[in-house]
N, CA, C and O atoms as a GROMACS GRO file, in nm:
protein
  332
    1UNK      N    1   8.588   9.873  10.614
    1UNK     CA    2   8.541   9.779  10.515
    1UNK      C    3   8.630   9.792  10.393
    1UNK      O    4   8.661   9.905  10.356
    2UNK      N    5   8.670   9.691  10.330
    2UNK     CA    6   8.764   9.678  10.181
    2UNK      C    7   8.701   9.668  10.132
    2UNK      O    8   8.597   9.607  10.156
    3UNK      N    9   8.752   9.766   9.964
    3UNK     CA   10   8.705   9.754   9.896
    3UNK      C   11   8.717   9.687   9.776
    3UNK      O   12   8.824   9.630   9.795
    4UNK      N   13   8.683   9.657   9.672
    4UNK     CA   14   8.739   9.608   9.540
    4UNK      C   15   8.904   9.672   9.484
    4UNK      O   16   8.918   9.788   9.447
    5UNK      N   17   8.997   9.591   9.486
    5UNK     CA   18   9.081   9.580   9.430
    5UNK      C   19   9.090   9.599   9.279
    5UNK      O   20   9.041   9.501   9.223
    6UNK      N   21   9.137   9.690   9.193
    6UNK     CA   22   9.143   9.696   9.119
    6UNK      C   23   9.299   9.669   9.031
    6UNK      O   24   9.406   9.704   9.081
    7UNK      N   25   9.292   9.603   8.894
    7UNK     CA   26   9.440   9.613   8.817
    7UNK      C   27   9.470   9.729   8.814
    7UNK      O   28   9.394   9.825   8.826
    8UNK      N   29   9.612   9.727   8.791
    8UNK     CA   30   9.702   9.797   8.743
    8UNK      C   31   9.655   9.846   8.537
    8UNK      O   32   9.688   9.943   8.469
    9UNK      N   33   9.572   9.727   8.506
    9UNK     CA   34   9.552   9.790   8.365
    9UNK      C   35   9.414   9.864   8.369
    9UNK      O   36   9.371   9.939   8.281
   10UNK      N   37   9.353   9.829   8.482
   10UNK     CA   38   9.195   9.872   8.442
   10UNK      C   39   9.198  10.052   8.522
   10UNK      O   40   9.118  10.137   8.485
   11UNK      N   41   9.335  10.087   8.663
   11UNK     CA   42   9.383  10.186   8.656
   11UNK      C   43   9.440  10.289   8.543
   11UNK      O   44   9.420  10.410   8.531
   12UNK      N   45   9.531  10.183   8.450
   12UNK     CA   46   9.587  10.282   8.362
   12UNK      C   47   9.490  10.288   8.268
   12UNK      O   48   9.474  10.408   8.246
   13UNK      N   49   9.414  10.221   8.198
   13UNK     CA   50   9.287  10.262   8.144
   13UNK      C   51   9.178  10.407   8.178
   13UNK      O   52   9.153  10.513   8.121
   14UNK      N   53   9.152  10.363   8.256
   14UNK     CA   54   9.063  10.476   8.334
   14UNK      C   55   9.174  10.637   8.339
   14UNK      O   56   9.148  10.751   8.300
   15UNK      N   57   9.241  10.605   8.374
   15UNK     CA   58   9.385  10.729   8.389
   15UNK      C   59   9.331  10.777   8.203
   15UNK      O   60   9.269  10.881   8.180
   16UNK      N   61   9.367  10.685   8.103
   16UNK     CA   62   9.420  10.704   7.974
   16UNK      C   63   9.258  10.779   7.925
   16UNK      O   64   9.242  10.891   7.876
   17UNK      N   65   9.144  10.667   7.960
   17UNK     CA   66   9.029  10.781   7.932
   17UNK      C   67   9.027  10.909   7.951
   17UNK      O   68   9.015  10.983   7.853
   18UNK      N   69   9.042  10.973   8.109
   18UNK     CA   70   9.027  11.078   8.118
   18UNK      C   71   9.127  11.195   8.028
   18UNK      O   72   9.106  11.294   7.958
   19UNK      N   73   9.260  11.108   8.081
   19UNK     CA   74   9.322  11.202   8.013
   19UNK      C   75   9.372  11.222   7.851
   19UNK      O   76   9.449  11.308   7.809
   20UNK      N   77   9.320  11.144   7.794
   20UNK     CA   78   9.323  11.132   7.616
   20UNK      C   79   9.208  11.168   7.572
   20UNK      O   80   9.196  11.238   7.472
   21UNK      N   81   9.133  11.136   7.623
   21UNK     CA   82   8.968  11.081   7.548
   21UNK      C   83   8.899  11.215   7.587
   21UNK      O   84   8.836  11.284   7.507
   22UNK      N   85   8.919  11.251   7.746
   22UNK     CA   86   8.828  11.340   7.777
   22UNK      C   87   8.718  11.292   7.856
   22UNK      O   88   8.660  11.387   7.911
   23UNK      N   89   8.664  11.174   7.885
   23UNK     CA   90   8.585  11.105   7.914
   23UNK      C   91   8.523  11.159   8.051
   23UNK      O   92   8.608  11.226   8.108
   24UNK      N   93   8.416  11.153   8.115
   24UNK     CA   94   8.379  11.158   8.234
   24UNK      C   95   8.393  11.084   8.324
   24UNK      O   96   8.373  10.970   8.284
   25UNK      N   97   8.425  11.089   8.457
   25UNK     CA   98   8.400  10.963   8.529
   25UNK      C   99   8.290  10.868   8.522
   25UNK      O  100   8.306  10.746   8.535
   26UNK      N  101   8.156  10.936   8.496
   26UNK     CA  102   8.065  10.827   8.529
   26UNK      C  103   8.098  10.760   8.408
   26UNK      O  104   8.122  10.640   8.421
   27UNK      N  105   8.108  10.824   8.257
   27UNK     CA  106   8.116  10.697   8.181
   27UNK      C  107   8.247  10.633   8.177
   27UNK      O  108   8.264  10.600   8.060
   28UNK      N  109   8.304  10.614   8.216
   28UNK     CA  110   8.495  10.542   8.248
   28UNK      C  111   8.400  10.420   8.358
   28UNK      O  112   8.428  10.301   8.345
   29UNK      N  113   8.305  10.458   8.449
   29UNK     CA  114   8.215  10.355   8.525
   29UNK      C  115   8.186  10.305   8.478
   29UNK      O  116   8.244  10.197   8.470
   30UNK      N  117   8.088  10.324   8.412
   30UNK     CA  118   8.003  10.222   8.346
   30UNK      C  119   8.089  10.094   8.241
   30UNK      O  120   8.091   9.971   8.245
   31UNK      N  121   8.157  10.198   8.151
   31UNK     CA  122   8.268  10.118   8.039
   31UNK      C  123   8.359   9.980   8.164
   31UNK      O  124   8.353   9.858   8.180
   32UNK      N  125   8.416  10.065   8.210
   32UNK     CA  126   8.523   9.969   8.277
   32UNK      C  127   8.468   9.872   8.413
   32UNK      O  128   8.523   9.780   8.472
   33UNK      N  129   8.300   9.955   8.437
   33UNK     CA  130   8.248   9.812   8.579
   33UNK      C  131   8.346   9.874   8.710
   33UNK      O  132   8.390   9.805   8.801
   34UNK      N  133   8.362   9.995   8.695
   34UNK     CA  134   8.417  10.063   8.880
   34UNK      C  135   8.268  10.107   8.948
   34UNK      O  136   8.158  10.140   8.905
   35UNK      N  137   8.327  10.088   9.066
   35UNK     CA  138   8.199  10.069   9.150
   35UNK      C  139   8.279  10.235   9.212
   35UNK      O  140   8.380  10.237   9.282
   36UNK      N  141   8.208  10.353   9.167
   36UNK     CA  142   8.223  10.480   9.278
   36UNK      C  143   8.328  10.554   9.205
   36UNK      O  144   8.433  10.504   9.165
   37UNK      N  145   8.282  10.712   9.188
   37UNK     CA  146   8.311  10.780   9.125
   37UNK      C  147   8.471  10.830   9.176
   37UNK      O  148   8.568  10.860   9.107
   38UNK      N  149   8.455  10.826   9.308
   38UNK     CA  150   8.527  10.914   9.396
   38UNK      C  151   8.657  10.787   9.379
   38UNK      O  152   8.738  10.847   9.450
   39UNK      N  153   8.732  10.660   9.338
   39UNK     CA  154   8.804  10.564   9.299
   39UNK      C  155   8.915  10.648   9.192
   39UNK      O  156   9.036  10.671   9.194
   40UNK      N  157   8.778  10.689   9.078
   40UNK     CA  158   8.888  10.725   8.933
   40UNK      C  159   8.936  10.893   8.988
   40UNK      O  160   9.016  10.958   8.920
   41UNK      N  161   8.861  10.963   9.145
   41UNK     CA  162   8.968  11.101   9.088
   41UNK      C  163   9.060  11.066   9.194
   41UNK      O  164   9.169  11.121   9.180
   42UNK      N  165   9.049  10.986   9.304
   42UNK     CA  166   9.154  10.945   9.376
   42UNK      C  167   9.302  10.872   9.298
   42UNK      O  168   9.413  10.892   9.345
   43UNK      N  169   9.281  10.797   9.186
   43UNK     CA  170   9.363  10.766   9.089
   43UNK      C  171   9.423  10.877   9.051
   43UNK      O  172   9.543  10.904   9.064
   44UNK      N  173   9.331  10.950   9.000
   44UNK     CA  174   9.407  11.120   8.896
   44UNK      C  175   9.508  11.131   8.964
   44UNK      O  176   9.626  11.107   8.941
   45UNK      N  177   9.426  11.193   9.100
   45UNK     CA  178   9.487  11.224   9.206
   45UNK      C  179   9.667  11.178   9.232
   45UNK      O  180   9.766  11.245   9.199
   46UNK      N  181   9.664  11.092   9.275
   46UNK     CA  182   9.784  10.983   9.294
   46UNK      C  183   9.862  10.968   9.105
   46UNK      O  184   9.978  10.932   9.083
   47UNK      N  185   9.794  10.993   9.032
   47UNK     CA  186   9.866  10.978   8.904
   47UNK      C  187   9.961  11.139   8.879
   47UNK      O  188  10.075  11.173   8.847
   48UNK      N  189   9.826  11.206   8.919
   48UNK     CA  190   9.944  11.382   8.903
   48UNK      C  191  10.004  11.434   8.998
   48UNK      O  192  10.017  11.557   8.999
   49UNK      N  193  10.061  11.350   9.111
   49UNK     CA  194  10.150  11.331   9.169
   49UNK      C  195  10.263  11.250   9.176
   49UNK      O  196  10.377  11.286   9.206
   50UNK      N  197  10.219  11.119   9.144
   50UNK     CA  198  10.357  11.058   9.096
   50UNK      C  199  10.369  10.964   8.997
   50UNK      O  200  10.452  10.874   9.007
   51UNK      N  201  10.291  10.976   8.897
   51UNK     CA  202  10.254  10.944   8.746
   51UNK      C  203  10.229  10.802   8.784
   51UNK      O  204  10.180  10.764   8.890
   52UNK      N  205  10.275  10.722   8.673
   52UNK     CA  206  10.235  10.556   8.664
   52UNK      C  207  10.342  10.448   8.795
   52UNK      O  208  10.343  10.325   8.793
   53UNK      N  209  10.413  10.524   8.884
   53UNK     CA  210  10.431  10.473   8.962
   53UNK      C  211  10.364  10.478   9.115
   53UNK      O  212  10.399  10.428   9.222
   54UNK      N  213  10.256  10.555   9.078
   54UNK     CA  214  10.151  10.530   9.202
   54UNK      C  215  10.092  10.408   9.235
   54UNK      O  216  10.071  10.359   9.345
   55UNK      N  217  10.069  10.366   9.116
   55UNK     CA  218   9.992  10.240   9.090
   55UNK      C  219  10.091  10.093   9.132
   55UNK      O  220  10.037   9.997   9.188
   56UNK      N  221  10.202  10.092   9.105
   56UNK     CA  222  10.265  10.002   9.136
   56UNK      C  223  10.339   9.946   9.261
   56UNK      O  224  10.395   9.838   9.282
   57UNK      N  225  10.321  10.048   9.330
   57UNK     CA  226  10.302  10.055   9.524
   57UNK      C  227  10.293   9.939   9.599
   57UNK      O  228  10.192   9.943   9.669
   58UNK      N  229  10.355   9.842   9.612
   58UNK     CA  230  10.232   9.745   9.734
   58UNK      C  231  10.133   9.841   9.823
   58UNK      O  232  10.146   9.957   9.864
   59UNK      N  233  10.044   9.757   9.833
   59UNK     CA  234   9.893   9.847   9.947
   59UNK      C  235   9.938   9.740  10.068
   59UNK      O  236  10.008   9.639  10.058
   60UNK      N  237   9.883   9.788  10.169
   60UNK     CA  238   9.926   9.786  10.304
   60UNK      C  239  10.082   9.731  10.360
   60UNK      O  240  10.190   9.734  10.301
   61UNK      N  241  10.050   9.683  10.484
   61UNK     CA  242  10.201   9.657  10.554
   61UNK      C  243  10.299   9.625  10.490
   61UNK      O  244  10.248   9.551  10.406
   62UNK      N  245  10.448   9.630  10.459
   62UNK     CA  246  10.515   9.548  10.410
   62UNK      C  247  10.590   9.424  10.509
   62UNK      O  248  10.626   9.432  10.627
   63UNK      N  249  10.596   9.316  10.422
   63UNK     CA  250  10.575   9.197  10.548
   63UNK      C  251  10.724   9.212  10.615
   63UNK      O  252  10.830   9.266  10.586
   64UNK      N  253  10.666   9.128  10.727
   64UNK     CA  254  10.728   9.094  10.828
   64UNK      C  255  10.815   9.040  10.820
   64UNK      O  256  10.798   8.941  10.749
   65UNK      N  257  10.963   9.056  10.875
   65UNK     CA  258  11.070   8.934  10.920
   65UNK      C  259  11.032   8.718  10.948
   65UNK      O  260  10.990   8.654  11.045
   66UNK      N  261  11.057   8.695  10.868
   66UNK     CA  262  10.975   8.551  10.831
   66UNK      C  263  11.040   8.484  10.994
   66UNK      O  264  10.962   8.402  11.044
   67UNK      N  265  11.150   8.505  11.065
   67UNK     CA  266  11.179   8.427  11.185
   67UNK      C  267  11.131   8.531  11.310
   67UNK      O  268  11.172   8.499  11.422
   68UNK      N  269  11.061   8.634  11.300
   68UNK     CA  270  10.992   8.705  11.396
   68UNK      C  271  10.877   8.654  11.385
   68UNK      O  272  10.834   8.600  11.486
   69UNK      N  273  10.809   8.654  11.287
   69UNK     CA  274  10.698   8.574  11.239
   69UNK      C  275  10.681   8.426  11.316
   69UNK      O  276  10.584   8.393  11.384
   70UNK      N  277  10.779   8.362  11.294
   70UNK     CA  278  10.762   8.172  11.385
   70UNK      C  279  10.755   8.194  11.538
   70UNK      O  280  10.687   8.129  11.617
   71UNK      N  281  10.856   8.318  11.570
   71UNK     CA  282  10.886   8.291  11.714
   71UNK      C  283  10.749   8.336  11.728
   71UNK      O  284  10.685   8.235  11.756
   72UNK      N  285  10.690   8.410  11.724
   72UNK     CA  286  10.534   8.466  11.755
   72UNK      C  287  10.420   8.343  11.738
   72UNK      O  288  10.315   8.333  11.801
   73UNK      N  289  10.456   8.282  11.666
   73UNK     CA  290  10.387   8.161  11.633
   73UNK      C  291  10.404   8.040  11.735
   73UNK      O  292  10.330   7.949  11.775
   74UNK      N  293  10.526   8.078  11.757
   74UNK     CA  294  10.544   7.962  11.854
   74UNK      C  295  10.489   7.993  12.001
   74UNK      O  296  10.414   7.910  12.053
   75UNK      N  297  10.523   8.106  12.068
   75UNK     CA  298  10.469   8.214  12.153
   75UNK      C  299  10.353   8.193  12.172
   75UNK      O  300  10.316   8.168  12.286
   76UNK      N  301  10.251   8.198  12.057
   76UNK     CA  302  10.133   8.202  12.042
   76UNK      C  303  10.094   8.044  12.136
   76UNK      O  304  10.061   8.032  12.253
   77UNK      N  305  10.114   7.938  12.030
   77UNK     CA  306  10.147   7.829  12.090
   77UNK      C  307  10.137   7.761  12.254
   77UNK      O  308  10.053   7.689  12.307
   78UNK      N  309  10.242   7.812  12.293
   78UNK     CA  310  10.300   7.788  12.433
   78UNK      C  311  10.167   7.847  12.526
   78UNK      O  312  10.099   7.769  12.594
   79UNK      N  313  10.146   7.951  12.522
   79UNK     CA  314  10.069   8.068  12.589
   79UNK      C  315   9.897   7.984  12.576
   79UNK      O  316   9.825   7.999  12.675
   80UNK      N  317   9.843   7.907  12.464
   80UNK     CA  318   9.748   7.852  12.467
   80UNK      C  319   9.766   7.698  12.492
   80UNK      O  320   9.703   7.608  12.438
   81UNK      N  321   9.860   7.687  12.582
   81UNK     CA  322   9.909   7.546  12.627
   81UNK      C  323   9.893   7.547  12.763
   81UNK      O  324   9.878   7.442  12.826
   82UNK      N  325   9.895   7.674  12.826
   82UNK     CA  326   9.944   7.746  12.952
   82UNK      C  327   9.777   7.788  13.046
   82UNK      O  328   9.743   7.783  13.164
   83UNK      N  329   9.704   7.829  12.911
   83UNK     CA  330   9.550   7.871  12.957
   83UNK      C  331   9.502   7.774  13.034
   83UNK      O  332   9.389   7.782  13.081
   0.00000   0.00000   0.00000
């Protein structure tokens, strides 16, 4: 199941609470509207490992070859022509 997507500012926010402010997770929740505690230390997490370029990552696959992509399409195609 997916979950809520979050910015890149409402990450570095939450990052900047804890680590300026001192703040707790639950209240960085409540303030900023994150749904689940276990979000902002997975952030930490990924932040004190590879600072503010954790965040800027694409999330999942990186795409596909755009003419591997048609022939599959076309493939697709043919094959439900054939059923």
């Amino acid at each position: 199941m997916a979950g809520k997507d979050y910015s890149l500012e409402v990450k570095t926010e939450a990052i900047r609470m804890v680590v300026e402010l001192g703040m707790t997770h639950r209240a960085i929740e409540e303030v900023l509207g994150i749904r689940g505690r276990s979000r902002i230390k997975e952030w930490m997490r990924a932040y004190r490992r590879e600072g503010q370029a954790a965040f800027t990552k694409p999330n999942g696959r990186p795409p596909s070859d755009q003419s591997e992509f048609e022939r599959l399409r076309m493939e697709n195609a043919l094959l439900k022509k054939f059923q």
